[in-house]
C-alpha positions as CSV (number, residue, x, y, z in Angstrom):
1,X,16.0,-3.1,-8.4
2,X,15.4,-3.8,-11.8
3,X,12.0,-6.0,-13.1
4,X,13.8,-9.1,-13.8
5,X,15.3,-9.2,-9.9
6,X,11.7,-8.5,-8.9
7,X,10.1,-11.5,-10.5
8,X,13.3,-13.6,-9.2
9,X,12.7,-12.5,-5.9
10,X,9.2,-13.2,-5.9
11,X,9.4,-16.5,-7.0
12,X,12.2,-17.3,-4.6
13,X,9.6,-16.0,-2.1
14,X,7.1,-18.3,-2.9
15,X,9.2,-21.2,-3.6
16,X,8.9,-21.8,-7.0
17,X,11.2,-23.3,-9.5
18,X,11.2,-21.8,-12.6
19,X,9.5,-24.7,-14.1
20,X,6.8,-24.9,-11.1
21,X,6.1,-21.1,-11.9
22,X,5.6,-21.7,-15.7
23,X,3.2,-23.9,-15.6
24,X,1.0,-22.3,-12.8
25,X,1.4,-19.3,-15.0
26,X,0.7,-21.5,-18.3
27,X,3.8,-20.3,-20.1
28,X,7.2,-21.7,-21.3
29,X,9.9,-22.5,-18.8
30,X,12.0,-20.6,-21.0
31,X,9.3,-17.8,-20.8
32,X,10.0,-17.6,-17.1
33,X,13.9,-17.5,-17.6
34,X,13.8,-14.7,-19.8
35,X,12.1,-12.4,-17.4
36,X,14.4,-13.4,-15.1
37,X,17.6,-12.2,-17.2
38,X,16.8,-10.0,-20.3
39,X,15.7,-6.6,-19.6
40,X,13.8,-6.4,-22.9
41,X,12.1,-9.4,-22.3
42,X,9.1,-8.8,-20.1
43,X,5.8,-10.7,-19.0
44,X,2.6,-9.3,-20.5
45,X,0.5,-7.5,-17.5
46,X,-2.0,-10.2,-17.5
47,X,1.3,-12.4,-16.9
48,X,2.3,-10.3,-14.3
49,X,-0.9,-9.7,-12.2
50,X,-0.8,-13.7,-11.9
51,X,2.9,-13.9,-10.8
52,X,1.7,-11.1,-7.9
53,X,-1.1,-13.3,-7.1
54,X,1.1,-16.8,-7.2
55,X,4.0,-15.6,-5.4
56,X,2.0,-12.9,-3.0
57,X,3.4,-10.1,-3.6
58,X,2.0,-6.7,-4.2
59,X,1.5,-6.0,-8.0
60,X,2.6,-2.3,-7.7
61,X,5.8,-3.5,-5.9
62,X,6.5,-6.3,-8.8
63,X,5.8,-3.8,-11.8
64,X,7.1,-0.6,-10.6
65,X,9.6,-1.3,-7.5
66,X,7.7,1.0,-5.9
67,X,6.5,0.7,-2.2
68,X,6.2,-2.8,0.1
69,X,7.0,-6.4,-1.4
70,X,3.9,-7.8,0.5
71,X,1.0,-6.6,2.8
72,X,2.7,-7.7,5.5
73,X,5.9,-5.3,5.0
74,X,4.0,-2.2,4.4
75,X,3.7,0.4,7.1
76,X,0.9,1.9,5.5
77,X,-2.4,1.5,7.7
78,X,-4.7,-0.1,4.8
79,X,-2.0,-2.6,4.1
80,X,-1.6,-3.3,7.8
81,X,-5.6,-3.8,7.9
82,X,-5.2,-6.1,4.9
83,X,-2.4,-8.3,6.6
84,X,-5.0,-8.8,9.7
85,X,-8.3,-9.8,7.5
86,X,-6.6,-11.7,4.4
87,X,-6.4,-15.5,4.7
88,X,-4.6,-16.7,1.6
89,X,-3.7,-15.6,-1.7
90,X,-6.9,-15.6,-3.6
91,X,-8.6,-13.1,-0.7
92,X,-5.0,-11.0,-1.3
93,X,-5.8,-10.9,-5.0
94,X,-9.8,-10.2,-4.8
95,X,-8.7,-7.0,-2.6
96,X,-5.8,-5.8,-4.6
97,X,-7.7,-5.9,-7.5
98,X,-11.0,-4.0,-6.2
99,X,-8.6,-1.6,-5.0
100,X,-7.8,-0.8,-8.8
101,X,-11.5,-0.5,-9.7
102,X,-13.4,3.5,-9.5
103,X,-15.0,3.8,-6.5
104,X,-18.4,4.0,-8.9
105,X,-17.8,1.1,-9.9
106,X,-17.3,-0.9,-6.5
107,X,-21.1,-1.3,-5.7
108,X,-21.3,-3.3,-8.6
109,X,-18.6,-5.9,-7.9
110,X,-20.0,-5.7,-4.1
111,X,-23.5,-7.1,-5.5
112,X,-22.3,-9.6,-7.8
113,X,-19.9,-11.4,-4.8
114,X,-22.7,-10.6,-2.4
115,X,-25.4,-12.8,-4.8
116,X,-22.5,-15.8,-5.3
117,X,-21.9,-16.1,-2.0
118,X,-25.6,-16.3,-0.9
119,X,-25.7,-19.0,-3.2
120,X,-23.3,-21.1,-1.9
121,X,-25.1,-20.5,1.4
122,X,-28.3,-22.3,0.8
């Protein structure tokens, strides 16, 4: 399936109009209908890391075609896990995206969500 099916799909999957999905994203209308029908025309990565997180899909399915369209359709055991414990998009995203990050570097990320959420405690 080509890129431009992908994002179609996803935002059929989510519900979106074209014009609903630009202006979550913040770009054109026209922006959005281009990714959806010229294969040479295609959203920046920034662009498509939010259309994963908007429509809830998995990023590695929308960009490469490669694996389950969301958590809940993989057969893998992590992404099984992750369709048990996630609650909504944002949760989705957060874990998606510390998967990406070296395992080095994970500590750090744990502190700083570990100190903002201790604050919104007291």
């Amino acid at each position: 399936m080509k890129l431009t099916s992908r994002i179609r799909q996803a935002r059929h999957h989510a519900g979106f109009s074209q014009q609903e999905m630009s202006g979550r994203i913040g770009v054109t209308r026209g922006a959005v209908a281009n990714w959806e029908s010229h294969g040479d025309i295609a959203p920046t990565v920034a662009h498509m890391l939010e259309l994963a997180r908007l429509t809830g899909v998995n990023f590695e399915w929308l960009a490469t075609g490669q694996g389950a369209m969301t958590a809940a359709e993989s057969a893998s055991g992590d992404d099984r896990l992750a369709g048990d414990v996630v609650r909504d998009g944002d949760e989705r995203w957060l874990l998606q995206l510390f998967r990406e990050v070296p395992k080095r570097q994970r500590p750090l990320l744990l502190d700083v969500v570990e100190v903002h959420a201790r604050k919104r405690q007291a």
